[in-house]
Biopython code that builds the backbone (N, CA, C, O; Angstrom):
import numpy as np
from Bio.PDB.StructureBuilder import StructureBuilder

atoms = [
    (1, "UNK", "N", (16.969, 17.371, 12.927)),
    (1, "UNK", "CA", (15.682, 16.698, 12.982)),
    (1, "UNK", "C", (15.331, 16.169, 11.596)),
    (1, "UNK", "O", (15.209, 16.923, 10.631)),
    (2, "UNK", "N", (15.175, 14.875, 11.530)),
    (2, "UNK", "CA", (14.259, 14.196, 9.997)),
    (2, "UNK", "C", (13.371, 14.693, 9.373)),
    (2, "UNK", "O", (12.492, 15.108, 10.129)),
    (3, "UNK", "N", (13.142, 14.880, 8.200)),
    (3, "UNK", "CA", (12.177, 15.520, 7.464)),
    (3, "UNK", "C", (11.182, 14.173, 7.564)),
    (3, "UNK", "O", (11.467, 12.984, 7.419)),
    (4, "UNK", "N", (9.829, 14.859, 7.885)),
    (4, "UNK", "CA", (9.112, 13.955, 8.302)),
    (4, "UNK", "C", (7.749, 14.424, 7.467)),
    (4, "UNK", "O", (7.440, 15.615, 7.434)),
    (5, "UNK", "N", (7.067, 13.550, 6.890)),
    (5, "UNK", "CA", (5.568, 13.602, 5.891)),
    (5, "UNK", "C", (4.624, 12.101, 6.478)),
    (5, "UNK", "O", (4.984, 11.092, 7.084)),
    (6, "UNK", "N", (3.211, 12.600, 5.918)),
    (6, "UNK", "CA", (2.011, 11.610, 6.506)),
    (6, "UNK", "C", (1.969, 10.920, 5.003)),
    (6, "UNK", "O", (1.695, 11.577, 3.999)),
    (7, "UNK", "N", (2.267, 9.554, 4.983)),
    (7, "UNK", "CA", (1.987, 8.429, 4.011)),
    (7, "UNK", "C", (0.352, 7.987, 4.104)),
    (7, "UNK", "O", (-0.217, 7.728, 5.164)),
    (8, "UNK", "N", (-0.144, 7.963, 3.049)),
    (8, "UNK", "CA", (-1.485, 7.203, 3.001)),
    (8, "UNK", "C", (-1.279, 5.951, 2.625)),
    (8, "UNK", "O", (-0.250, 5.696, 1.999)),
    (9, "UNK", "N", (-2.227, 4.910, 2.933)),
    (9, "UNK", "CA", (-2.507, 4.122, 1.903)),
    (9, "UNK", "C", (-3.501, 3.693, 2.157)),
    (9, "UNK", "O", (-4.307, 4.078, 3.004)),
    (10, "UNK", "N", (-3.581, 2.508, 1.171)),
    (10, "UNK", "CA", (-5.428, 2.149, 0.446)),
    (10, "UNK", "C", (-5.323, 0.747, 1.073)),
    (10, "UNK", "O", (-4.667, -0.103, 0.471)),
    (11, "UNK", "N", (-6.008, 0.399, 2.409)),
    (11, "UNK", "CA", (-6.193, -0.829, 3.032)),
    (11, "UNK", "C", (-7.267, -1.573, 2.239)),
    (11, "UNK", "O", (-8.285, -0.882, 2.190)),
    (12, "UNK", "N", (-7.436, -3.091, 1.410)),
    (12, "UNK", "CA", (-8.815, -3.154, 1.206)),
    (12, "UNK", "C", (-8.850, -4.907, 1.846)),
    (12, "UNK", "O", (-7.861, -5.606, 2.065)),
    (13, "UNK", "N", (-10.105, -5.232, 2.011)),
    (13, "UNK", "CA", (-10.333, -6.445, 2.501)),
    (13, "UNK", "C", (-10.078, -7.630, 1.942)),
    (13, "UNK", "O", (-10.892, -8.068, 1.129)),
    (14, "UNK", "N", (-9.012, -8.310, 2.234)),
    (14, "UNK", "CA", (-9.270, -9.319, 1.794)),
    (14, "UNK", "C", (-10.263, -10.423, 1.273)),
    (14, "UNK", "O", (-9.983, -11.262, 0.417)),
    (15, "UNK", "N", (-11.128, -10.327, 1.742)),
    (15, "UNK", "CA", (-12.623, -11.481, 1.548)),
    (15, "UNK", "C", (-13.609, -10.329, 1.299)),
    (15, "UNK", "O", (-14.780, -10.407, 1.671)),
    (16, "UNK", "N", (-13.183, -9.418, 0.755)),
    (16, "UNK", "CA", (-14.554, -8.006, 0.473)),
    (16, "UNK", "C", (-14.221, -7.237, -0.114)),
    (16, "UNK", "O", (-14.281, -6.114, 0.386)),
    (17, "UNK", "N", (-13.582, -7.406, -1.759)),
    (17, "UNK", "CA", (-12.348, -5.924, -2.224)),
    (17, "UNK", "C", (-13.640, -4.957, -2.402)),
    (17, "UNK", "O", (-13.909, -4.969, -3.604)),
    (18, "UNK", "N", (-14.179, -4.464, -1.986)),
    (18, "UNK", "CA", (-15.254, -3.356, -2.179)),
    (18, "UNK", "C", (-15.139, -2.502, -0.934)),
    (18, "UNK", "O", (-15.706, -1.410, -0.916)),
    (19, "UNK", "N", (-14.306, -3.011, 0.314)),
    (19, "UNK", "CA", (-14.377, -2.631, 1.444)),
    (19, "UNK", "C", (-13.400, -2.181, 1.535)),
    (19, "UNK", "O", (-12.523, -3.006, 1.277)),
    (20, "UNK", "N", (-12.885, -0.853, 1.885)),
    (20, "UNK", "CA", (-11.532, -0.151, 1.825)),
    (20, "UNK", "C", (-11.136, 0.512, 2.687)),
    (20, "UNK", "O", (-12.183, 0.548, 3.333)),
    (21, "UNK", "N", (-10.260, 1.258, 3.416)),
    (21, "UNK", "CA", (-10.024, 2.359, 4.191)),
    (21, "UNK", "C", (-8.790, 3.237, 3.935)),
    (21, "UNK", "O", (-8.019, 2.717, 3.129)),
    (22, "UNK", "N", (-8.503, 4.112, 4.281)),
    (22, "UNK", "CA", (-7.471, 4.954, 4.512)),
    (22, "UNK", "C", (-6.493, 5.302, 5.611)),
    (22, "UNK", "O", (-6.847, 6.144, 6.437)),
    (23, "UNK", "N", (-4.907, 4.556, 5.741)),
    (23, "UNK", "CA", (-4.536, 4.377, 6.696)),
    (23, "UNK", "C", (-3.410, 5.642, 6.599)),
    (23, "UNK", "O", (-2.416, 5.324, 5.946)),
    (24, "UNK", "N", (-3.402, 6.389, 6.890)),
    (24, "UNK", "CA", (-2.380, 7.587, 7.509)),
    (24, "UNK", "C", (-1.238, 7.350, 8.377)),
    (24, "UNK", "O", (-1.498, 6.686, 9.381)),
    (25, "UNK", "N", (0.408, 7.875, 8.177)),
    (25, "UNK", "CA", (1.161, 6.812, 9.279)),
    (25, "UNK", "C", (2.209, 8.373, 8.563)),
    (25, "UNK", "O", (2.404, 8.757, 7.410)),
    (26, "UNK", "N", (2.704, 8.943, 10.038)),
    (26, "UNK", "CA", (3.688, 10.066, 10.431)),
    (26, "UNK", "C", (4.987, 8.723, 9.578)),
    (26, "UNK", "O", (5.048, 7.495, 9.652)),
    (27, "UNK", "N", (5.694, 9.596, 8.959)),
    (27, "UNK", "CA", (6.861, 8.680, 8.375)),
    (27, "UNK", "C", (8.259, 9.327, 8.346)),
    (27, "UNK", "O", (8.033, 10.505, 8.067)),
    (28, "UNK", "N", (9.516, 9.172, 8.483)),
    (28, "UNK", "CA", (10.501, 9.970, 8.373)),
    (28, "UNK", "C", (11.164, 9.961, 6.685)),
    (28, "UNK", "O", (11.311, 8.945, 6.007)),
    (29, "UNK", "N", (11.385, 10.897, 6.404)),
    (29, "UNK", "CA", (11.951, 10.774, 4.220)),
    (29, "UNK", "C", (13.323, 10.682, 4.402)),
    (29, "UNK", "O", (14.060, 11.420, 3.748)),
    (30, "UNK", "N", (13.857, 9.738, 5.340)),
    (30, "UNK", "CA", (15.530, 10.224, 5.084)),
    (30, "UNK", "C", (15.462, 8.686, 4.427)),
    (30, "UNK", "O", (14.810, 7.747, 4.885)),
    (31, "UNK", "N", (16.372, 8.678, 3.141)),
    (31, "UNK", "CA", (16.876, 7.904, 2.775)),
    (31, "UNK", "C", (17.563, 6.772, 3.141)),
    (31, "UNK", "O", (18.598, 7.117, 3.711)),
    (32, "UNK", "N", (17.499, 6.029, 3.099)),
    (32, "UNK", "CA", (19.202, 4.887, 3.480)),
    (32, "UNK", "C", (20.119, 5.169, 1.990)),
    (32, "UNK", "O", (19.751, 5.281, 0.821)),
    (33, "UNK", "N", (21.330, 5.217, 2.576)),
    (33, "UNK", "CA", (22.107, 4.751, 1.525)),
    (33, "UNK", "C", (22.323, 4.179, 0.474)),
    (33, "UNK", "O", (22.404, 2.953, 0.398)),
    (34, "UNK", "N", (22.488, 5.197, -0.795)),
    (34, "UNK", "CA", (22.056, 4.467, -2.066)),
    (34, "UNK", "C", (20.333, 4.552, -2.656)),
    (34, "UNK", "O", (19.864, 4.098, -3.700)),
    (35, "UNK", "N", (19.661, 5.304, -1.554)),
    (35, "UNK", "CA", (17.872, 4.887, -2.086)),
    (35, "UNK", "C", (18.056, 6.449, -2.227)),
    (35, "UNK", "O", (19.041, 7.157, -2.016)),
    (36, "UNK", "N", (16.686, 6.772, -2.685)),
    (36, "UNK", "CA", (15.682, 8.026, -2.976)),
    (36, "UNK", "C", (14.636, 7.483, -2.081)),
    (36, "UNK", "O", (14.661, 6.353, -1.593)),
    (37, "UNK", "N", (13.594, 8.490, -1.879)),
    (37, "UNK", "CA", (12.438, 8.881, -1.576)),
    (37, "UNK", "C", (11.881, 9.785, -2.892)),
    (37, "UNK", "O", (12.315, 10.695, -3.598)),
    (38, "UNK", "N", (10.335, 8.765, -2.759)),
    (38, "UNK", "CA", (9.650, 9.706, -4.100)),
    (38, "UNK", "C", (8.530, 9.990, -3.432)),
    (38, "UNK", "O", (8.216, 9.377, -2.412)),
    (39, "UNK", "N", (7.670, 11.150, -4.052)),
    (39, "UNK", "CA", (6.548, 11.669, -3.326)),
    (39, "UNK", "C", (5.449, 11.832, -4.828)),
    (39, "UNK", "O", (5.643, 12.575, -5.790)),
    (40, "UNK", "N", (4.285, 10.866, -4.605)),
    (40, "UNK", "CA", (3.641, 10.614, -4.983)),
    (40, "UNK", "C", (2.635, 11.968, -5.484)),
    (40, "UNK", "O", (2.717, 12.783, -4.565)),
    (41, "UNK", "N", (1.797, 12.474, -6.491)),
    (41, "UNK", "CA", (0.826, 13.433, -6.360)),
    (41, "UNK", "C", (-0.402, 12.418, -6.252)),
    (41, "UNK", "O", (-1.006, 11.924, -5.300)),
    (42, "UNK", "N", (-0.515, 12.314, -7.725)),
    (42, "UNK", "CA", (-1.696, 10.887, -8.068)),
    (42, "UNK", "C", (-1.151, 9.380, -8.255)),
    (42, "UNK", "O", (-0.009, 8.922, -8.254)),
    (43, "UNK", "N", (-2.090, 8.945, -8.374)),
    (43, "UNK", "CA", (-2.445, 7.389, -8.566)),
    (43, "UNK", "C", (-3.493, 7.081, -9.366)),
    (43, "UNK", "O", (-4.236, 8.048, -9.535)),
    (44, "UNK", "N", (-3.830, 6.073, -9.929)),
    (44, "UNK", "CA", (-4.808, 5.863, -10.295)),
    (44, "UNK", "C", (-4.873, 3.930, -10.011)),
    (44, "UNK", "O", (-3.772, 3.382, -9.976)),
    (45, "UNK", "N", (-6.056, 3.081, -9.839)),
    (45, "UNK", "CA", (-6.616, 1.915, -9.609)),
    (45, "UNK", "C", (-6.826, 1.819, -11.368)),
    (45, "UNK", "O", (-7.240, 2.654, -12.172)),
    (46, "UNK", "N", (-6.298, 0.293, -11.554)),
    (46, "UNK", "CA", (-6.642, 0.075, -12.799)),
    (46, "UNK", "C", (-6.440, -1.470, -12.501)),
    (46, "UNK", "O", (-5.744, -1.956, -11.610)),
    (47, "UNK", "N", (-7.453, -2.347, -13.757)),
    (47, "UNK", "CA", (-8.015, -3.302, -14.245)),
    (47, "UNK", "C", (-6.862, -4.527, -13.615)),
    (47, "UNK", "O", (-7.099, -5.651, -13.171)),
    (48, "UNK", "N", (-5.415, -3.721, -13.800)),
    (48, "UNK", "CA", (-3.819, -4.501, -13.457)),
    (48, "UNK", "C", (-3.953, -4.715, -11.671)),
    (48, "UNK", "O", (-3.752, -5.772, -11.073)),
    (49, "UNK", "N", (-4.408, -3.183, -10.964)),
    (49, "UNK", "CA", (-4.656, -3.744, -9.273)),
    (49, "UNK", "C", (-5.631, -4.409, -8.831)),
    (49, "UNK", "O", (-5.668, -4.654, -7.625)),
    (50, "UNK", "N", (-6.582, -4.833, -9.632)),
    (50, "UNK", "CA", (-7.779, -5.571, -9.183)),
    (50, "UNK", "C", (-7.475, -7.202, -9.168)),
    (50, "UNK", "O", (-7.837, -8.127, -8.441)),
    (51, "UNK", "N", (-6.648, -7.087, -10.308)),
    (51, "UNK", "CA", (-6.226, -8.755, -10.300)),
    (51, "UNK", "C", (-5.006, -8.738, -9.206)),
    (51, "UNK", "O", (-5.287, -9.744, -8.555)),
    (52, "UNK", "N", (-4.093, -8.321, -8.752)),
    (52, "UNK", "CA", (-3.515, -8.508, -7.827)),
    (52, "UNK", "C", (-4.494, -8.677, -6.506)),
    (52, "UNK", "O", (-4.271, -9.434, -5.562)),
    (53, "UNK", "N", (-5.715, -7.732, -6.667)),
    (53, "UNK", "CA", (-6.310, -8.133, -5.111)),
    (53, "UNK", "C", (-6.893, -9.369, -5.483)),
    (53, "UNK", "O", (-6.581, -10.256, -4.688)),
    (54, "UNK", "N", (-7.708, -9.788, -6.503)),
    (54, "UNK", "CA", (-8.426, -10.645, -6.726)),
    (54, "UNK", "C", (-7.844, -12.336, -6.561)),
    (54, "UNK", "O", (-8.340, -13.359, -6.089)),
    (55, "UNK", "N", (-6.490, -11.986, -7.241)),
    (55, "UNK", "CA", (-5.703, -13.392, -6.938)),
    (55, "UNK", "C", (-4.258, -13.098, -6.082)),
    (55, "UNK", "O", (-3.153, -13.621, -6.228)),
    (56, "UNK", "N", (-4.805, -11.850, -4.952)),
    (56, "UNK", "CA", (-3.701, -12.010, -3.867)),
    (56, "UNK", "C", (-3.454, -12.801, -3.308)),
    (56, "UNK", "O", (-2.253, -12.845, -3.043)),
    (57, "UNK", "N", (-4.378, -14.028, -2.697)),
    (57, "UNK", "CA", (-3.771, -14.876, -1.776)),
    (57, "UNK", "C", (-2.964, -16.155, -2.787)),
    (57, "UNK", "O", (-1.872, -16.600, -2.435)),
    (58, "UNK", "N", (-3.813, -16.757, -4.330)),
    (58, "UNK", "CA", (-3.219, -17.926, -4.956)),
    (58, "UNK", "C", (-2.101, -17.510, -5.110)),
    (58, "UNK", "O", (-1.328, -18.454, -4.948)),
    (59, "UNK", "N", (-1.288, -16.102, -5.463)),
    (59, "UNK", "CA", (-0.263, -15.644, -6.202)),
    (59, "UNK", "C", (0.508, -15.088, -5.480)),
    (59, "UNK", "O", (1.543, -14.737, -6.045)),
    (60, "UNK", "N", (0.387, -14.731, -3.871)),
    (60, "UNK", "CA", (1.159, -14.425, -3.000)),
    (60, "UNK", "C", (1.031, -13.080, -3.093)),
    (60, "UNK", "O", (1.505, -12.387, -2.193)),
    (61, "UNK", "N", (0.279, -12.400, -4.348)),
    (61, "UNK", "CA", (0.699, -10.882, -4.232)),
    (61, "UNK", "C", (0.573, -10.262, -2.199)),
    (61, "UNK", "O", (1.631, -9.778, -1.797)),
    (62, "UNK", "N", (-0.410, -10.299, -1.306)),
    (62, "UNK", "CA", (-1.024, -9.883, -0.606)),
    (62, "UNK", "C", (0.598, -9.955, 0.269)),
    (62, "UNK", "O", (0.797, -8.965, 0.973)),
    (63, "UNK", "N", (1.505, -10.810, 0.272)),
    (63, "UNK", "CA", (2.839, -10.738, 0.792)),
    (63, "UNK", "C", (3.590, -9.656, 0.366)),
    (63, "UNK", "O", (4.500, -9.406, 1.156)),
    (64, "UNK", "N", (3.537, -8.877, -0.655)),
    (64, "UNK", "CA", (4.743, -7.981, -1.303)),
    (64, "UNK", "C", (4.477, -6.824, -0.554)),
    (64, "UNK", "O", (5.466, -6.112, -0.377)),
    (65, "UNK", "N", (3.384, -6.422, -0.048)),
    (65, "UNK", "CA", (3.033, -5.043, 1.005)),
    (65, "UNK", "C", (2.494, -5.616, 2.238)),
    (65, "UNK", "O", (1.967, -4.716, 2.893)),
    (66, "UNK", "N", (2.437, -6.441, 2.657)),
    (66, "UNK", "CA", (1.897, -6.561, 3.936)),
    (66, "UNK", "C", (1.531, -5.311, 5.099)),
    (66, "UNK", "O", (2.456, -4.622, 5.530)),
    (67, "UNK", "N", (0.250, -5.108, 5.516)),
    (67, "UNK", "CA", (-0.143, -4.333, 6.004)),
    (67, "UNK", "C", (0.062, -4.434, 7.684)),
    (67, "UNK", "O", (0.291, -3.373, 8.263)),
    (68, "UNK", "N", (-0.026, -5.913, 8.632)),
    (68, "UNK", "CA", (-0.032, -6.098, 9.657)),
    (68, "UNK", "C", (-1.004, -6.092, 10.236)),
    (68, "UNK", "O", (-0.942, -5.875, 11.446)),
    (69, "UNK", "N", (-2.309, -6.329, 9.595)),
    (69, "UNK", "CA", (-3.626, -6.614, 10.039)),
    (69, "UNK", "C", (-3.882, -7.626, 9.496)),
    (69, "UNK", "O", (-3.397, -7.963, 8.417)),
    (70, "UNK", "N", (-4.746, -8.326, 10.204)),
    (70, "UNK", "CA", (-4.920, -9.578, 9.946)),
    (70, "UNK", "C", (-6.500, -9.379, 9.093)),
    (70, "UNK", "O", (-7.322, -8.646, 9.644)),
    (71, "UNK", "N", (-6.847, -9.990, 7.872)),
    (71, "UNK", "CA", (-8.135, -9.685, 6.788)),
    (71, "UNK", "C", (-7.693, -8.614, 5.821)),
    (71, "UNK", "O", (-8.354, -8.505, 4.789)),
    (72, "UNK", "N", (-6.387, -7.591, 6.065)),
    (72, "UNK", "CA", (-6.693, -6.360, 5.223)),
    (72, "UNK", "C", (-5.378, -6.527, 4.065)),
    (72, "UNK", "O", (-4.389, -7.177, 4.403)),
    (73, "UNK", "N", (-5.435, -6.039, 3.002)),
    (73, "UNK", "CA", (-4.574, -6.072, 1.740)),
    (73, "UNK", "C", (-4.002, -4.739, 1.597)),
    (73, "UNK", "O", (-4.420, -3.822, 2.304)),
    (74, "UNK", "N", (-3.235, -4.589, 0.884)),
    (74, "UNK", "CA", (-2.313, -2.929, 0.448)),
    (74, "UNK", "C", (-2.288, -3.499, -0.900)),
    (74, "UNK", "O", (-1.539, -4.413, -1.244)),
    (75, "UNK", "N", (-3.165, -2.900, -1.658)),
    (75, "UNK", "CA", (-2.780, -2.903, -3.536)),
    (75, "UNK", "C", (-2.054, -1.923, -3.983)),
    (75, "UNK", "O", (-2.361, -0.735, -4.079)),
    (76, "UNK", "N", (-0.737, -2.634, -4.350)),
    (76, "UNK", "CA", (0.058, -1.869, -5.055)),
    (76, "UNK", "C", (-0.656, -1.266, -6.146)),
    (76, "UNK", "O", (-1.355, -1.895, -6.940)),
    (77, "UNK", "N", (-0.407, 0.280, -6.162)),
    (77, "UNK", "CA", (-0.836, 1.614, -7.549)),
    (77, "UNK", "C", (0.891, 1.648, -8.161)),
    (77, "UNK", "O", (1.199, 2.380, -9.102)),
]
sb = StructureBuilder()
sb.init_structure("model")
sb.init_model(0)
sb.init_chain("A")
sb.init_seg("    ")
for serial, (resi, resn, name, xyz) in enumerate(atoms, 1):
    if name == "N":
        sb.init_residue(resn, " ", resi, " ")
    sb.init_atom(name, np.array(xyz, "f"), 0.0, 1.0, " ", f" {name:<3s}", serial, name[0])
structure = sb.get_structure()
C-alpha cells in the first residue's frame, strides 16, 4: 500500500488577493523515478509571492500551479 499524506495549499483569488482558502487533497508520496518527495514544516508569504499574485495573469505566473478552478490562484511559497 502507498504511503499516503494530506497536502495543503493556499488557494487565493484571482481578482481579490485578500480572499484565500485552504484546500486539503489525500495524496500518495511515492516518488517517480529519479524524484524525491519533500515534506514541508513552514512557509512563510513574502513581498516575492505577492508580486507573483499581483502580476499573475501579465506574467503567466498563475499557469506554473494551476489550481483547476476557474477565479482561484496557488502562490508559490
Amino acid at each position: 500500500m502507498p504511503n499516503r499524506s494530506t497536502v495543503s495549499r493556499l488557494f487565493t483569488r484571482k481578482d481579490a488577493l485578500h480572499q484565500t482558502r485552504l484546500v486539503c487533497q489525500e495524496t500518495s508520496l511515492e516518488a517517480a523515478e529519479g524524484k524525491i518527495v519533500l515534506r514541508l514544516d513552514l512557509f512563510s508569504l513574502t513581498t516575492n509571492n505577492i508580486t507573483y499574485a499581483v502580476f499573475g495573469d501579465s506574467m503567466q505566473y498563475w499557469q506554473f500551479f494551476p489550481t483547476g478552478e476557474e477565479g482561484w490562484g496557488h502562490i508559490p511559497v
